[in-house]
Structure formats: structure tokens, C-alpha cells
N, C-alpha and C positions, 0 to 999 in steps of 0.2 A: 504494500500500500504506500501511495507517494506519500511525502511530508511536505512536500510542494504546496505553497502559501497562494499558490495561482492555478485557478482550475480552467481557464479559459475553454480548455476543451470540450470542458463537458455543453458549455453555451454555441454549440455551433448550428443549431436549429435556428432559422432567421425569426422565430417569433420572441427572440432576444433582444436584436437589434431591434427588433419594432419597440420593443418597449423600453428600451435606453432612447431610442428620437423620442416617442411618447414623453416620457418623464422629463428627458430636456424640454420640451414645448411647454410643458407646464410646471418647469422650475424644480420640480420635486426630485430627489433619492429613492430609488428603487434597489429590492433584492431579491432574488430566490431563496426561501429560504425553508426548510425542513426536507420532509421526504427524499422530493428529488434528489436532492445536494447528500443526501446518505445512502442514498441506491445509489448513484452515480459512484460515490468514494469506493462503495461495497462491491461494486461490478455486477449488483444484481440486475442488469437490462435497462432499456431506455424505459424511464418513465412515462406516462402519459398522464399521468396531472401534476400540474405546475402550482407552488404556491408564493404567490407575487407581496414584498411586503413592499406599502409607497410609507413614506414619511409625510402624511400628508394624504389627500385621498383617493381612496383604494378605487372608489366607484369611479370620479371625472379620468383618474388613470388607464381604468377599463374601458371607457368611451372614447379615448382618447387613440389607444392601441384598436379598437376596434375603427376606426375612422381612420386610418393608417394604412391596413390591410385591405390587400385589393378587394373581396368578396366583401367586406365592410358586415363579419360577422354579427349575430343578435348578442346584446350585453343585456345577461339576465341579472336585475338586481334587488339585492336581498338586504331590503334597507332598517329591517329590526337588528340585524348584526353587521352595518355598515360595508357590509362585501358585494363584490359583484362578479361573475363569472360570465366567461364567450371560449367559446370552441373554434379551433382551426387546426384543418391540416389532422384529423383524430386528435389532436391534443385537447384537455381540458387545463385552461389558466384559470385560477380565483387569484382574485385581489380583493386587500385588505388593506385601512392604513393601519400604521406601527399604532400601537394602543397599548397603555396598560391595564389590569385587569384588579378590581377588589370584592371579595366574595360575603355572602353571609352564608350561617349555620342549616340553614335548611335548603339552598337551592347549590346547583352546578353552574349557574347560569350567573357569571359575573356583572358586575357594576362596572361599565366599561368608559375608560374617557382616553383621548387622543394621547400618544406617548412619543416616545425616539426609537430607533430602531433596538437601544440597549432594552429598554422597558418590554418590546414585544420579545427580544429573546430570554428576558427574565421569565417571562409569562408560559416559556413551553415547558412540555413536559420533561422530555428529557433531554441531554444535554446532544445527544446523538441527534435530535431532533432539532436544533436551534443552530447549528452552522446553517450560515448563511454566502452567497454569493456574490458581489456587488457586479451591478450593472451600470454603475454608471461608468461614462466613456473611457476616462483618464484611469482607471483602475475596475476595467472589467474584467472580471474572473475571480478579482482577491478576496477570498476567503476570510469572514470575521467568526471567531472559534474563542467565545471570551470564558468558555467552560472546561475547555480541553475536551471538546468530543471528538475532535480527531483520534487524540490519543486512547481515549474509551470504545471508537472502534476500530481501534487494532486489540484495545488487550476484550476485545469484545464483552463489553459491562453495560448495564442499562442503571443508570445513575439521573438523578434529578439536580438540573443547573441549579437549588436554591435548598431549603431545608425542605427534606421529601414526607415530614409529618406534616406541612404548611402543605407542600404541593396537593399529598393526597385527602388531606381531611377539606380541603378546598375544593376541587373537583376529582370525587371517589371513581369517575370513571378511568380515571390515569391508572388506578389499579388493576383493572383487566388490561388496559393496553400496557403497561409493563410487563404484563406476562403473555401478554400474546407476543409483544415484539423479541422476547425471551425464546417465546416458540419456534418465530416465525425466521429468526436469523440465526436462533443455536447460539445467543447469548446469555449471561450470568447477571440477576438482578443482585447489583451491591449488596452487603449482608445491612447496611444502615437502611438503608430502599427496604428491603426484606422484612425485617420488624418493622416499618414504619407502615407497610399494609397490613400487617397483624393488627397493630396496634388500632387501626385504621376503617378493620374488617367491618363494625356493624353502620360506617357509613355509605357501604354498599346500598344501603335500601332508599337511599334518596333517589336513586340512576331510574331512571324508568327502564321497563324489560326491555324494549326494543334496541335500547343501545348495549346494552347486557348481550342481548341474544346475538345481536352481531358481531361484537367481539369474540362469543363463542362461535358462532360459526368460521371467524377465521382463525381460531385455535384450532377445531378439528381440521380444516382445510389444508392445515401446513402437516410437512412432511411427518412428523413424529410427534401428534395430538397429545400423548403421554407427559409432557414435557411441561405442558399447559394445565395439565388434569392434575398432574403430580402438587405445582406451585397452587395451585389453587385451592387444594386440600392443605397441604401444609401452611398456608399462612392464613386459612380459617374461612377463607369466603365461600368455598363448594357449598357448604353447609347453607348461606342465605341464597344461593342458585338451584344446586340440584342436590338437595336432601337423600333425596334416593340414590344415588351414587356412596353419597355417606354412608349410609343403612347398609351396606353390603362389606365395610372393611371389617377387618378382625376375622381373626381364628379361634373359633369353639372347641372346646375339649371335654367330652363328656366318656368317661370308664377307657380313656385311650385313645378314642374316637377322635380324628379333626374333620375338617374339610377345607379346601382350597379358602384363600382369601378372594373374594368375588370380585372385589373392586379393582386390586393390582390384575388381576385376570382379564377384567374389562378394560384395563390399559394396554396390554397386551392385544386385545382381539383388535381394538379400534388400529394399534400402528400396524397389525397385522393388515389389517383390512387395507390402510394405508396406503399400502405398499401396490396397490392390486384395482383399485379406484378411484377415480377423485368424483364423486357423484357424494355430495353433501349428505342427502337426506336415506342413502346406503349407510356411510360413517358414523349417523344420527341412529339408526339400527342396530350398530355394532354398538355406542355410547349405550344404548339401553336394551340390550339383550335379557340381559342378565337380574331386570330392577326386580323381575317379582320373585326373586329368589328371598329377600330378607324378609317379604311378611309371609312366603310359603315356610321358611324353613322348620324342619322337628328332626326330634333323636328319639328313635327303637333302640331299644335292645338287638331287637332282630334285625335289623338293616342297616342300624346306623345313623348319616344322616340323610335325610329326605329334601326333597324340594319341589316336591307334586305338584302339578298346576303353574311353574311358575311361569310357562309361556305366555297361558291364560290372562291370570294375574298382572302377567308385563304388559300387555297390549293393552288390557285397559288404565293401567297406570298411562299410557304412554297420553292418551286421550288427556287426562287431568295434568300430565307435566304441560304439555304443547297449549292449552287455555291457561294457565298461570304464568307460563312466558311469554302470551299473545303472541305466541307461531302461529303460522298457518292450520285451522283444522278443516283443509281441505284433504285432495289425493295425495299431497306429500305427508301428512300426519296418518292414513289412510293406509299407505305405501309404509309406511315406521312399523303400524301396528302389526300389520300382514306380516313383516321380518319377523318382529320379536316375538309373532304367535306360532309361526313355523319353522323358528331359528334351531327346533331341536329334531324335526323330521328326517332331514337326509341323516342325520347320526344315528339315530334307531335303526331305519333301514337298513344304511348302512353294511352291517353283520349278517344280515340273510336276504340278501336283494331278491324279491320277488316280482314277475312281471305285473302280477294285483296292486304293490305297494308302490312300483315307481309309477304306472300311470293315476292312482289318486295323487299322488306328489307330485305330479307334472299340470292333473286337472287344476285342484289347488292351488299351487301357485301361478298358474297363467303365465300370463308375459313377463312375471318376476321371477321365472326358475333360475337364470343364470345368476341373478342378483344373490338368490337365498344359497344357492350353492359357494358364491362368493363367501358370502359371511359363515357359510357353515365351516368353510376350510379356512380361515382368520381363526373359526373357535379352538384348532387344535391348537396346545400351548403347552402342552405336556413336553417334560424336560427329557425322556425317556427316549431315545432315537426309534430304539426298535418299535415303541408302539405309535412314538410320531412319523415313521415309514408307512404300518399298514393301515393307520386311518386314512393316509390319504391315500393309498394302493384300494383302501374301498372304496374311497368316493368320485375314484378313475372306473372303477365297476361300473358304479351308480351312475356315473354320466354316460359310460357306454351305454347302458340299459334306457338310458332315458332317449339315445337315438333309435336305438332297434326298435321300442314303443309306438315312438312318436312318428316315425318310416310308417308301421303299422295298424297303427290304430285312430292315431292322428287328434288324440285328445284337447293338444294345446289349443285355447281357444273355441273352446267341443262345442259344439249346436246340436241337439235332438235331432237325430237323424226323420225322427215322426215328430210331426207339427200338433201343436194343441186343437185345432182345426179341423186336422188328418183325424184325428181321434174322437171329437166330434158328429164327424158325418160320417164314419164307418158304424160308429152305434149309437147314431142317433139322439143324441144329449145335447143339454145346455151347460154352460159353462157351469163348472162343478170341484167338486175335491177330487172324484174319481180322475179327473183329468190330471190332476196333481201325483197324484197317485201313481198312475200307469208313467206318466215322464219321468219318474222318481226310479222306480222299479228297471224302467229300462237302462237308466243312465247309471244302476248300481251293476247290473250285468254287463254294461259294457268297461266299466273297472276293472270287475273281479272276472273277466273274462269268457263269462258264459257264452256270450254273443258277439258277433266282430261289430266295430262303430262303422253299419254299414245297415242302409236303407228298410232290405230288402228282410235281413234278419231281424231289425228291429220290431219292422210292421207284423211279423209272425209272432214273437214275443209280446206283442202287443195282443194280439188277439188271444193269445193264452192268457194273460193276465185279466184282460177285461171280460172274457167269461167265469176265473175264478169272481171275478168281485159281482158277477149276476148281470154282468152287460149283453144282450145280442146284437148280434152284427145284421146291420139293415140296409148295409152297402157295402160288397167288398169290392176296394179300389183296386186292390190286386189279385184278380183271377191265378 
């Protein structure tokens, strides 16, 4: 990493110069200042949003850059928090002037009045965050770092420019983003930073969920979510987010008896998973597989311990976590539950792969087979080679079997081969339970294999069934 005090390079996008003439016209000091200027140092790829600081204002500077540029982009502006933003070129700029910021005890949301550029870099989070770039002419490129966060990301630390029990008791959401950005770059939150979100934990509850929930969505998103789940238990906050994750740590000892720790285990499944998808609301599957294990669990004598039900259990837990975070409870909460209610099917099977058991396991999970087989094979975690070999030498079986099925019988997506209709005017009936009945019957035979998923078998099946139930036939459609 350079130590070079001039980044010029990294400004060679002309929407730089647009905004050095800009700022010259109107007198004002401009910078880039956060993100960008820390992905650029880190080599994590060009960025595509720009955060503009003016000394002086942020909005006439964005209209001003916007009237500059040839397409004379739309400047959207957001005048409760004196910002304004315009797109060009895929790029997103906001501009903002330099401000500094004073808080009170119940909101996140500062008392904000115009500052210098040292006040708006007093005001960020962390120090990795507050290098800045300067744009103006006579010294474009030169780096202002009054924190030392150059040198914080080299020894890769996430550190707050000011006293980090003021930063986080100020605004509690800088605590999830410290440990996302912990996540998300494979960096070390200072041990001072560290007890200061302990100490800091129960003023999580002021953060509304949505910004809660999207911080967690880009912890799971980054490469080893573990990382994030880990910091987030250990310095107390898990507990005012996702309780239920709590509820699963610790190891039980009853007459000798343990069982696995559930929680380190669900850390494990999720990097597992990790590794193999980047599909969120999959990883959010993997996050809560395992939740209704802690209010199923019991101890026999005769078994041990148990965890009956806890698929059941989990899916509908999943419904009450996703309305307490105001997630989505559409098909992506929809798509959660279906995982966590059939996250233990292909592992039963598994051991005696039957052609009855994988096509209800193919009917069942529909269009999401591949998905649940993903997550089934994240759940192996066992430290044991030889048996973490033939779990998955089964579930190479199990996928075979699930071609030969589905070549054959062609369940995925299954349609009654006999219509409610068909069944109708063959005997003669108004819509009824018997109709329920006989569609039911037939689509259990074509599971368990009695009959092929095929027209001609089913309608014969059919008319054996609806003379057991006292139906005659007043039309046969097929001679």
C-alpha cells in the first residue's frame, strides 16, 4: 500500500475535473471524501458512488456540476439533510456541505449546523472513513488523513477518529457498521472501539429495524458472515437483534449426554453456504435453520437428546422474526420458511434413497430443490472426515436419483394429469370434496409409484377410486 500523500490517480474519471471548475465558479473547497478514497487505497475496484464534501454548499455545488456536464444530469435534492445527488456516466455523486454535527439522548439524527472540512471529518465514523481527497486545482489528489487512517488500513483496524463511547452512544448505528466493515474487509475492531459497543449495547434500540436489517444483510453478504455473527454476540447486541440465535448457544450435559453447540454450528453452515451462493434470502435460510431447535429441545434417558419438530417450529418462528424486523413477508420470507421447514429432508433420505422418497422431495420443494440441497450440504460440519466423505457420497446418490425421477416421472412442477373438470363430467357431479378426494389419491400414487405421472393411467385410477367412494360413471371420455 502506497504512503504517497498524492492520490491523483485515483481522480482520473472527468467527473472530477467537472467538479474542481464547478467549485472554482463558485468560490468554494471541495473533497472526496470516505468510501471511495478507502476502496481506492484498499484496491477493492472502482467505486461507483462518490461522496462530495463543498465547504460551503453541497446543493448550489451539485447544480452547478450538473450545468457543466454535457447531458446536464437531474440534481435530486434532499433538503431536510442539506444534500443533493445526480448520476452520470453509472456513477452516483452526493454532495454535502462540510457540517458539524451535535446529538441528543434519544434520536440518531443530529442537530446539524455548517462546519470546515476538519469538523465534517471529526463527525465520521471511523477514521478509515474520513480521508479525504482534495480537488481543488493547485493541490488535486492531496490526501488530508488528520486520524492516521492511512496507517489503520494497513495495520487493518477499524478505530473511531474521536472518543468511540461519544461516537457510538451518539449515533448506535456506527455499531453495526463497525462490525460489518470488520466483516466486510477482514479487519480488527480496536479493543477501546470493542468495549465501547459493549458498553454501548442497549442503545441499539433507538436504530429503527430497517437500518438494523440492512446492515445485517451486508454482514451475511460478505464473504465469511461468521465474522459479523461472532462480534455481534460477543459484545452483547445479537441479543437486542436476533434473540433466537442467542437461544441456541451453550452445551447441555445431562448423565454424560451433550449435544453440539447450535449456534457456533449455524456459523459454520451460513460460511458454509457462503462459499457456494451469494443469493441473500438462501444465506437468511442457512442464518435460521436451526432457530426451533432451542424451544424443541428435551433429554431421555432412552435417546438422549431430542429436537423433534424443530423444522416445524423454525418456519414458523421465521414468520415472527421477518414482522419484528419489518423484512419482507412476502415470497422471500415465504422462500426462508420452505428452507428451514425442509432443511432436514434430503438428510433423512439420504441413508436409504428411495425412488417414493426423492420424488415427494422433488414434488415438495418445487423450483427450490437445488437451493435446499445447497443448504443441506453447508449443514455437514462434522469434524470427522470419514463421515464428512459419505454424507456427501449420499447426497451425490440423492441428486442422481433426483435426475432419473425427474427424466421419468417429471414431478417438478407436477399438474394432475386428470383435471377437476375431467372428473366432473365423467360422473356426473358438482363441485364437491369427492373431487378433492380423487386429485389427492391420484397424486399420492403417482409419489409412491403405483401409477406412472401419465394421463392415461391416471384416468383409470380415477375410475377405480370414484367407484370405491359410490361415484358412476355417466361419461367415459376414454373408451
Amino acid at each position: 500500500m502506497s504512503e504517497a500523500k498524492n492520490y491523483k490517480e485515483a481522480l482520473q474519471h472527468p467527473i472530477f475535473k467537472t467538479i474542481t471548475q464547478a467549485a472554482a465558479n463558485l468560490n468554494l473547497d471541495s473533497y472526496v471524501i470516505g468510501g471511495f478514497v478507502r476502496d481506492y487505497i484498499l484496491q477493492r475496484g472502482n467505486a461507483k458512488d462518490i461522496d462530495i464534501v463543498a465547504v460551503g454548499s453541497g446543493i448550489e455545488l451539485a447544480k452547478e456540476v450538473s450545468r457543466l456536464l454535457p447531458n446536464n444530469p437531474k440534481v435530486q435534492v434532499f433538503k431536510t439533510y442539506g444534500t443533493a445527488m445526480l448520476r452520470s456516466d453509472e456513477i452516483e455523486v452526493e454532495f454535502v456541505g462540510a457540517r458539524k454535527e451535535s446529538y441528543t439522548e434519544d434520536s440518531r439524527n443530529p442537530m446539524v449546523e455548517n462546519g470546515t472540512l476538519e469538523d465534517d471529518q471529526n463527525r465520521r465514523d471511523f477514521t478509515i472513513n474520513a480521508l479525504a481527497l482534495n480537488l481543488a486545482k493547485d493541490h488535486f489528489g492531496d490526501i488530508l488523513d488528520p486520524f492516521d487512517g492511512l496507517e489503520d488500513l494497513k495495520s487493518k483496524i477499524i478505530r473511531t477518529p474521536l472518543d468511540p463511547d461519544v461516537t457510538y452512544s451518539d449515533d448506535p448505528l456506527r455499531m453495526m457498521r463497525a462490525i460489518r466493515f470488520a466483516t466486510q474487509l477482514n479487519f480488527k475492531i480496536e479493543d477501546k472501539s470493542l468495549r465501547a459497543i459493549s458498553k454501548n449495547k442497549d442503545r441499539i434500540k433507538i436504530i429503527t429495524k430497517e437500518r438494523i436489517v440492512d446492515e445485517l444483510h451486508k454482514i451475511l453478504l460478505s464473504d465469511r458472515p461468521s465474522v459479523g455473527f461472532k462480534l455481534l454476540e460477543t459484545t452483547g447486541l445479537l441479543p437486542y437483534i436476533l434473540p433466537e440465535l442467542v437461544a441456541l448457544k451453550g452445551i447441555d450435559e445431562i448423565e454424560g449426554q451433550k449435544h453440539k453447540d447450535n449456534f457456533y454450528h449455524t456459523l459454520e453452515v451460513v460460511d458454509n453456504i457462503s462459499e457456494n451462493t451469494d443469493d441473500l434470502w438462501l444465506r437468511w435460510a442457512a442464518l435460521l435453520h436451526d432457530i426451533g431447535k432451542a424451544p424443541t429441545k428435551k433429554f431421555s434417558k432412552k435417546v438422549g437428546w431430542t429436537f423433534h419438530g424443530h423444522e416445524f417450529v423454525g418456519s414458523k418462528m421465521v414468520f415472527k422474526l421477518f414482522k419484528r424486523l419489518k423484512m419482507p413477508l412476502n415470497e422471500k420470507m415465504k422462500f426462508v420458511q420452505k428452507m428451514v421447514l425442509m432443511s432436514s429432508r434430503p438428510i433423512v433420505i439420504a441413508s436409504g434413497v428411495t425412488d417414493s422418497a426423492v420424488r415427494r422431495l422433488v414434488f415438495d420443494a418445487g423450483d427450490y430443490i437445488e437451493e435446499l440441497m445447497t443448504l443441506c450440504e453447508a449443514d455437514i460440519t462434522t469434524k470427522n472426515p470419514k463421515r464428512f466423505k459419505k454424507y456427501h457420497n449420499n447426497f451425490k446418490i440423492v441428486r442422481q436419483k433426483m435426475i432419473e425421477v425427474e427424466e421419468r416421472d417429471h414431478i417438478r412442477n407436477f399438474q394432475p394429469p386428470v383435471t377437476g373438470e375431467e372428473i366432473m363430467e365423467t360422473f356426473n357431479i358438482k363441485p364437491s370434496r369427492e373431487i378433492g378426494i380423487i386429485k389427492e389419491a391420484i397424486k399420492e400414487a403417482i409419489l409412491e409409484g403405483e401409477i406412472p405421472n401419465e394421463h392415461k393411467a391416471a384416468y383409470q385410477f380415477m375410475i377405480k377410486k370414484g367407484g370405491e367412494l359410490g361415484l358412476k360413471i355417466t361419461k367415459n371420455l376414454h373408451k
